[in-house]
C-alpha positions in Angstrom: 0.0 0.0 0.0 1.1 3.6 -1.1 1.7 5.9 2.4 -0.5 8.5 1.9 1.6 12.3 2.9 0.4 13.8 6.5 -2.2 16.1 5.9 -0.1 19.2 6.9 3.1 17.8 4.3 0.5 17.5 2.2 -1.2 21.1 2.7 2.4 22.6 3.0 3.0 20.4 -0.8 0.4 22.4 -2.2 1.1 25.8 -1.1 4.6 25.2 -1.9 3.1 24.2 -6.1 0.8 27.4 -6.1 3.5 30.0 -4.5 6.2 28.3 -7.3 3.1 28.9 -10.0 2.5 32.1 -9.0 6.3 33.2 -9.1 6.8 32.1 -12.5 3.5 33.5 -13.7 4.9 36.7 -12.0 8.2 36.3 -13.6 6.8 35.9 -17.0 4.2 38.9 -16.8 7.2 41.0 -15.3 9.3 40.5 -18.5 6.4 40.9 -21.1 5.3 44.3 -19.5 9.7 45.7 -19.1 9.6 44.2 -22.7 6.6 46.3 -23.9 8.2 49.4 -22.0 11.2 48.9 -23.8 9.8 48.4 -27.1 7.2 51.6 -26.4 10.6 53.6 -25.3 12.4 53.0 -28.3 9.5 53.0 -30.8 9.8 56.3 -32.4 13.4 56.1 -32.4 13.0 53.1 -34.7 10.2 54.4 -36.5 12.3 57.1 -37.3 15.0 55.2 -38.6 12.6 53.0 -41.0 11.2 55.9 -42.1 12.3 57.0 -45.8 14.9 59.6 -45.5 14.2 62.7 -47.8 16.6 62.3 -51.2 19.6 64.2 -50.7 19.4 67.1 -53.3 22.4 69.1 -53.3 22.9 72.7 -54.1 25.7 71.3 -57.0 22.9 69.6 -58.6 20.0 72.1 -58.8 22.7 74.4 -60.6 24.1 71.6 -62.7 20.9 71.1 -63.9 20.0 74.9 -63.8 23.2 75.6 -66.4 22.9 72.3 -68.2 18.9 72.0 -69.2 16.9 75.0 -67.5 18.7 77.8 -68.8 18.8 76.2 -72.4 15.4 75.5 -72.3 14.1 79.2 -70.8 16.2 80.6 -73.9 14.4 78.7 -76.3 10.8 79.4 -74.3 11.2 82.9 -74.2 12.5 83.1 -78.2 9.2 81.5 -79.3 7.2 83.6 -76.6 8.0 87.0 -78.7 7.6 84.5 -81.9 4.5 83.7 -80.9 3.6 87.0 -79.9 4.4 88.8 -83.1 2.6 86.0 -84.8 -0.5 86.9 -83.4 -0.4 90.3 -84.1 0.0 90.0 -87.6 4.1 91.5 -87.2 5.7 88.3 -88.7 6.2 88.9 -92.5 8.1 85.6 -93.2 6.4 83.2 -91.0 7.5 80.1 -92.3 11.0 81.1 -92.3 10.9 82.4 -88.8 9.2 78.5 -87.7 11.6 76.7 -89.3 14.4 78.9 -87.3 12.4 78.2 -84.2 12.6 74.2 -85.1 16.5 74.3 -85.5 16.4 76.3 -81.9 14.6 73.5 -80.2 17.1 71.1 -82.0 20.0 73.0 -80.7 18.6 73.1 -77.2 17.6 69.2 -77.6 21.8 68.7 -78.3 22.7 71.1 -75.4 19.8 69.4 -72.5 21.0 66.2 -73.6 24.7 66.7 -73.2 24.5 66.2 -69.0 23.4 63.4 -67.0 21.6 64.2 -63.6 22.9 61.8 -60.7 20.7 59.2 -60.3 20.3 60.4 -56.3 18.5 63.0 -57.8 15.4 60.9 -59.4 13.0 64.6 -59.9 16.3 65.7 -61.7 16.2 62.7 -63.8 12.9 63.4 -65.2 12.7 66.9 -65.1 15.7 66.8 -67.8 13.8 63.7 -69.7 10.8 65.5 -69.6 12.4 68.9 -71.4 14.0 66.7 -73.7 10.5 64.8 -75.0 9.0 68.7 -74.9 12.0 70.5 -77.2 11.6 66.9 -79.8 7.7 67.7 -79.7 8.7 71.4 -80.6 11.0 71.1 -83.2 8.5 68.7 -84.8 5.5 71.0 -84.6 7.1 74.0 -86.0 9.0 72.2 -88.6 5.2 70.9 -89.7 3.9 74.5 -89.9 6.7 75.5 -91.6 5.6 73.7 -95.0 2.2 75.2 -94.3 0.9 78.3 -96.2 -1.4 81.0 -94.7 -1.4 84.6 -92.7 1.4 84.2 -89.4 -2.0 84.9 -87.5 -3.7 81.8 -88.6 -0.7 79.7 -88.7 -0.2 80.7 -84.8 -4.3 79.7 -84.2 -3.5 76.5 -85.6 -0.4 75.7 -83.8 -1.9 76.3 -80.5 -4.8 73.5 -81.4 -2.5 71.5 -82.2 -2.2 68.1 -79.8 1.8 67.9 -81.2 2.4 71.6 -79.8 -0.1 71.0 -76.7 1.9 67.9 -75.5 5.2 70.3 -76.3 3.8 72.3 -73.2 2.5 69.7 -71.2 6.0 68.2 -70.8 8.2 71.8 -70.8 5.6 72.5 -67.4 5.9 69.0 -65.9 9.7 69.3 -66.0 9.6 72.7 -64.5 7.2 71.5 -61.8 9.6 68.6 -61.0 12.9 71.3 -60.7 10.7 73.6 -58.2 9.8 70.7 -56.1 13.5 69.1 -56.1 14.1 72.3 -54.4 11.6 71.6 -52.2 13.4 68.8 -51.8 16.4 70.3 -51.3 15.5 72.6 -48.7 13.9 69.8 -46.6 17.3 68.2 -46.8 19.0 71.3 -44.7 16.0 72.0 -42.0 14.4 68.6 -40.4 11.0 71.4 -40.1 10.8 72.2 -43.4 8.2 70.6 -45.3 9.0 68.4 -48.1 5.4 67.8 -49.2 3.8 70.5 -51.4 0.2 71.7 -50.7 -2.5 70.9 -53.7 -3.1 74.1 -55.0 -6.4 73.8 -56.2 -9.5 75.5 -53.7 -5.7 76.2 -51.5 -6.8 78.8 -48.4 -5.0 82.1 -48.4 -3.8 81.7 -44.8 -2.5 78.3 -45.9 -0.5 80.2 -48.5 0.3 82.8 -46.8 1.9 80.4 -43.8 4.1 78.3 -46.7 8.0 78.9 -46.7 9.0 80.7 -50.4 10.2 77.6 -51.9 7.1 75.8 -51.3 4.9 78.6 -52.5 7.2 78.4 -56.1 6.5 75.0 -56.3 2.5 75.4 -55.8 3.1 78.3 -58.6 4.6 75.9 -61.0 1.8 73.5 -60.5 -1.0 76.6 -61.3 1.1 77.5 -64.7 1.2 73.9 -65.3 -2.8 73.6 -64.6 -3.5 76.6 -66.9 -0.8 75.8 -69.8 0.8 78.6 -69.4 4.8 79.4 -71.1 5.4 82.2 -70.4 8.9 84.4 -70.2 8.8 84.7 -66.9 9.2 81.9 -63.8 7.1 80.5 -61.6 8.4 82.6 -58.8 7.5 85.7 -60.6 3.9 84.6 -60.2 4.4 84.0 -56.8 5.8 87.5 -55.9 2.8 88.9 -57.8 0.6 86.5 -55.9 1.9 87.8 -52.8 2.4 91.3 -53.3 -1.8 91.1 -54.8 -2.8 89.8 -51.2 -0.4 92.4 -49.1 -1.5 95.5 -51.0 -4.9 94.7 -50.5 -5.5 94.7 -54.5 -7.4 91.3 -53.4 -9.7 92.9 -51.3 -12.1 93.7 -54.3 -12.1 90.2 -55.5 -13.8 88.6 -52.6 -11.1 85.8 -53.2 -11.2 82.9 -50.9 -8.8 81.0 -52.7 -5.3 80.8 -54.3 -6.4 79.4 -57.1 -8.9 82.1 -57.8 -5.8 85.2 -57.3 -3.9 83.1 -59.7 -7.2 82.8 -62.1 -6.9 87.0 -62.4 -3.4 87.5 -62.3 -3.0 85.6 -65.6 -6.3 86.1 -67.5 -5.0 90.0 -66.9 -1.3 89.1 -68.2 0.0 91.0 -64.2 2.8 88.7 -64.0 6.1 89.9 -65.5 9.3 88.8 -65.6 11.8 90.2 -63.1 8.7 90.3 -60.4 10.3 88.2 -57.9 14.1 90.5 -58.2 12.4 93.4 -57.4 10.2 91.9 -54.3 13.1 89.7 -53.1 14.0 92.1 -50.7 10.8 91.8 -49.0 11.2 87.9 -48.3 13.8 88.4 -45.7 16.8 86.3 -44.7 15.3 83.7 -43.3 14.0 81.9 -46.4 15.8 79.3 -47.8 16.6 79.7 -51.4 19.7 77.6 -53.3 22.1 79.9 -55.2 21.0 80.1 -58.4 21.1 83.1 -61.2 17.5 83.5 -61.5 17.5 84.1 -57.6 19.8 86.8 -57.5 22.2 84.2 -56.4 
C-alpha cells in the first residue's frame, strides 16, 4: 500500500506548487510588460530610422541642372514667346522662315539638355531633364510641320496652338519645371528637419494656408498653377508667386472677394500681371530667413 503524505506535508506540498506557480507567472508577466516598456521607449526612435529619408538634393545639382537643361530651355521658351507673340499680331512677315528657325532652336537646345546626365540620387532631376528633352523633340516637330504650311502668321499661330503635337510640347516643358521647383523643395527639406517636403494641392488652396508656406514651397505650388493653366510664359514661376503675394499684401485682393489661391492666380494671368523680373524686385521683401539655393534666376 502507497503511504499517503500527513495532511499538513501535504497542505504545506500544495502551497509550496501554487506559491512556485504564481512566481513564475509573475516572472513571465514582469518580463512581457519591461519588454513592452522597452519596445514603447524606443519605438519612435526606430520608426524614425525605418522611415524613408528625404533624397539628398544638393545645391551642386540644382545648378548643374539649372546651367545644363533649365537655362537652355528658358532661352528657347522665351524666343518662341516673342515669336509667338508677333505671330498673333499680324508683325511676322516671313512666317514660315521664322518656324523653321524656331525648329533648329529646339534642336540645338535638344543637343545642349542632352549633353548632361543628372545623378541618379537625384530621381526629380532625372525626369525633369527627360521631360524637357520629349518637350524640345515635340517642338521642333511642330514648327518644322507649320513651316511647310501656307497662310497669314495669325492663322498659322491659331492652328499651332490647337495642335495636340504643340499642346503635348507644353505639357512636358511644365511638368519638368514642376519637378525642378519641387526638387528644391526637396532640397531645402534636406537642410531643415521642419521644413516641409510635401507640397500643398493648389487647387481651392486657403490664403492663410499660402500665406503660412515657406518661399520655396509657395514656387513649387506656382509651378503647378502655370502647369494647370498651360501657361509658357517668359517669366518663372516665382514671378507669379511674388505677384501672388504682393496682390494679397496691397490689399488689390480685397475687391475680388477671393477665398482661394487658385482664384488670385485665375486673375493674375487672365489680366497678363505677372512679368518677368517680379520676384528680383520683391526679393528684398522675403527676408533672410527663407531658404533659397544659389541660383542666377535668384539673384544668387
Amino acid at each position: 500500500m502507497e503511504k499517503r503524505l500527513p495532511r499538513t506535508e501535504l497542505l504545506f506540498s500544495l502551497v509550496f506548487v501554487f506559491t512556485l506557480a504564481v512566481a513564475v507567472a509573475a516572472f513571465f508577466l514582469g518580463m512581457k510588460i519591461g519588454v513592452e516598456q522597452t519596445e514603447a521607449r524606443y519605438a519612435p526612435k526606430l520608426e524614425a530610422a525605418d522611415r524613408p529619408a528625404v533624397t539628398d538634393y544638393q545645391q551642386q545639382d540644382l545648378l548643374s541642372y539649372y546651367y545644363t537643361v533649365y537655362q537652355p530651355f528658358r532661352s528657347f521658351a522665351a524666343e518662341w514667346v516673342r515669336e509667338a507673340s508677333k505671330m498673333k499680331t499680324g508683325q511676322t512677315a516671313n512666317p514660315s522662315g521664322r518656324l523653321k528657325a524656331m525648329a533648329d532652336a529646339a534642336d540645338e537646345r535638344y543637343r545642349e539638355a542632352r549633353a548632361s546626365d543628372m545623378p541618379a540620387n537625384a530621381p526629380l532631376l532625372v525626369d525633369a531633364q527627360t521631360n524637357v528633352l520629349k518637350s524640345l523633340k515635340l517642338f521642333s516637330k511642330t514648327f518644322s510641320r507649320y513651316a511647310g504650311e501656307s497662310g497669314t502668321a495669325q492663322d498659322i499661330i491659331r492652328r499651332i496652338g490647337a495642335d495636340e503635337l504643340y499642346r503635348e510640347a507644353l505639357d512636358y516643358a511644365l511638368l519638368a519645371e514642376r519637378q525642378y521647383y519641387e526638387a528644391m523643395v526637396l532640397w531645402g527639406a534636406s537642410l531643415d528637419p521642419d521644413f516641409p517636403n510635401r507640397i500643398p494641392d493648389g487647387s481651392g488652396l486657403p490664403v492663410e494656408i499660402w500665406k503660412s508656406q515657406p518661399l520655396l514651397v509657395k514656387n513649387a505650388v506656382a509651378a503647378g498653377y502655370l502647369r494647370e493653366h498651360r501657361m509658357l510664359r517668359d517669366y518663372h514661376p516665382h514671378d507669379l508667386t511674388a505677384r501672388v503675394d504682393y496682390f494679397f499684401e496691397s490689399g488689390q485682393a480685397n475687391g475680388f472677394k477671393i477665398g482661394t489661391v487658385d482664384e488670385a492666380v485665375d486673375i493674375l494671368l487672365r489680366t497678363d500681371a505677372v512679368r518677368s523680373g517680379d520676384f528680383l524686385e520683391r526679393r528684398a521683401s522675403y527676408g533672410e530667413g527663407e531658404l533659397l539655393p544659389q541660383l542666377p534666376m535668384f539673384g544668387g
